[in-house]
C-alpha positions, 0 to 999 in steps of 0.5 A: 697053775703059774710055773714055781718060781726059784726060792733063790737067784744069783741077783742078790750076788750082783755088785753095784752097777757101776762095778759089773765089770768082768773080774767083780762078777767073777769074784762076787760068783764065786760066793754064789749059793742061789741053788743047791748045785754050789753043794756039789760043784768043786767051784763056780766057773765063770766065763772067760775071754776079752771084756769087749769080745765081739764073739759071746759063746754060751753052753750049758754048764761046766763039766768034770774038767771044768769044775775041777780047773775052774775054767770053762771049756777046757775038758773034751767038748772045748779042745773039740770046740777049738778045733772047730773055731779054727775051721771056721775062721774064728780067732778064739783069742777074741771070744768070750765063752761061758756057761748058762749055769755056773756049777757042775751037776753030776751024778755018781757012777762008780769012780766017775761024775757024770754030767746031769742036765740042770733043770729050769729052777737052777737054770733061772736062779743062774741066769743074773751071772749071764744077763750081767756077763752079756751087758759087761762084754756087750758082745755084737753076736752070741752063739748058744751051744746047745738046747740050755743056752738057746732057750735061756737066751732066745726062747723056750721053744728053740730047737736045736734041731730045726732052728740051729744056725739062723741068725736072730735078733736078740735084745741081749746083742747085735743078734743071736743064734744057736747050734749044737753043744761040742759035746753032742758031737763027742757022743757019735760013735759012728766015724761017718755021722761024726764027721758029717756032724761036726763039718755042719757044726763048723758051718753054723759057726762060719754063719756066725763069723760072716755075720761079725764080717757083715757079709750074712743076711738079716736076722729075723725076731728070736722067737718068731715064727 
């Protein structure tokens, strides 16, 4: 049986083409209803950053603080990704950060909104803001944080755990490579496991800046073997 499509997608949100600018995608998202989480989410929270970054970053979807700011990568996960930025040379003022979906999923437990993993309708019905965020910033490179980004943008047999940090190519940029999302680090309650995680994480993201400087190895075809 073919995979069941979405009954909606956020295409029919888009502006005109000639208008895909970053502020008009922003303000049409904000009116987006393609899947049912705008009935849970605070707000739409779209990407931010320079309209020209070199940099794209891409996770997975808006969290707590996130939804209730409107502004992505704000809460625990981005002050852990800033940090890490930091280590890795990165200056964060010229990248650009998003979410695969714009709309916070969460689940009710007791006082507090706990993040759910979106699922593949929610994910596709999405996807237009992304593709159209990419082709506005047209960045060189894209780094996906995270499972829900890599097999979004690079393939649905991307994993985090045995393909993170290879520098593919992409036909959304100059090339693309996907790592862990901030958050998982957040989750390692043992200090050791913690630290060895999070220096692995600043080096993929190193990777990623040598390859902006022209200093890493080719890339090979996303999805390849």
């Amino acid at each position: 049986m073919p995979p069941r499509a979405p009954a909606d997608t956020a295409a029919r949100f888009l502006p005109p083409l000639p208008e895909r600018t970053i502020p008009a995608l922003r303000e049409a998202a904000s009116g987006c209803t393609a899947c049912p989480l705008h009935l849970t989410g605070t707000q739409t929270v779209f990407g931010e950053g320079p309209e020209r970054a070199p940099l794209m970053l891409v996770g997975e979807q808006p969290g707590d603080k996130e939804d209730l700011a409107g502004r992505p990568f704000v809460g625990p996960a981005g002050q852990l990704l800033d940090r890490a930025l930091v280590d890795a040379g990165i200056d964060r003022a010229q990248v650009y950060v998003t979410n695969t979906v714009k709309h916070f999923k969460w689940v009710q437990k007791g006082r507090r909104r706990i993040h759910e993993k979106p699922g593949r309708l929610e994910i596709v019905a999405c996807v237009p803001w992304l593709e159209s965020e990419i082709a506005a910033v047209t960045p060189t490179g894209i780094v996906c944080l995270g499972a829900t980004a890599a097999t979004a943008l690079i393939s649905r047999d991307f994993k985090v755990t045995q393909d993170r940090g290879e520098i593919l190519a992409t036909p959304y940029a100059g090339w693309i490579m996907g790592t862990i999302h901030p958050s998982a680090l957040l989750r390692i309650e043992d200090p050791a496991m913690a630290e060895a995680g999070y220096a692995r994480f600043v080096s993929d993201l190193v990777k990623a800046q040598e390859r902006l400087a022209g200093a890493a190895p080719d890339q090979r075809q996303a999805g390849a073997a």
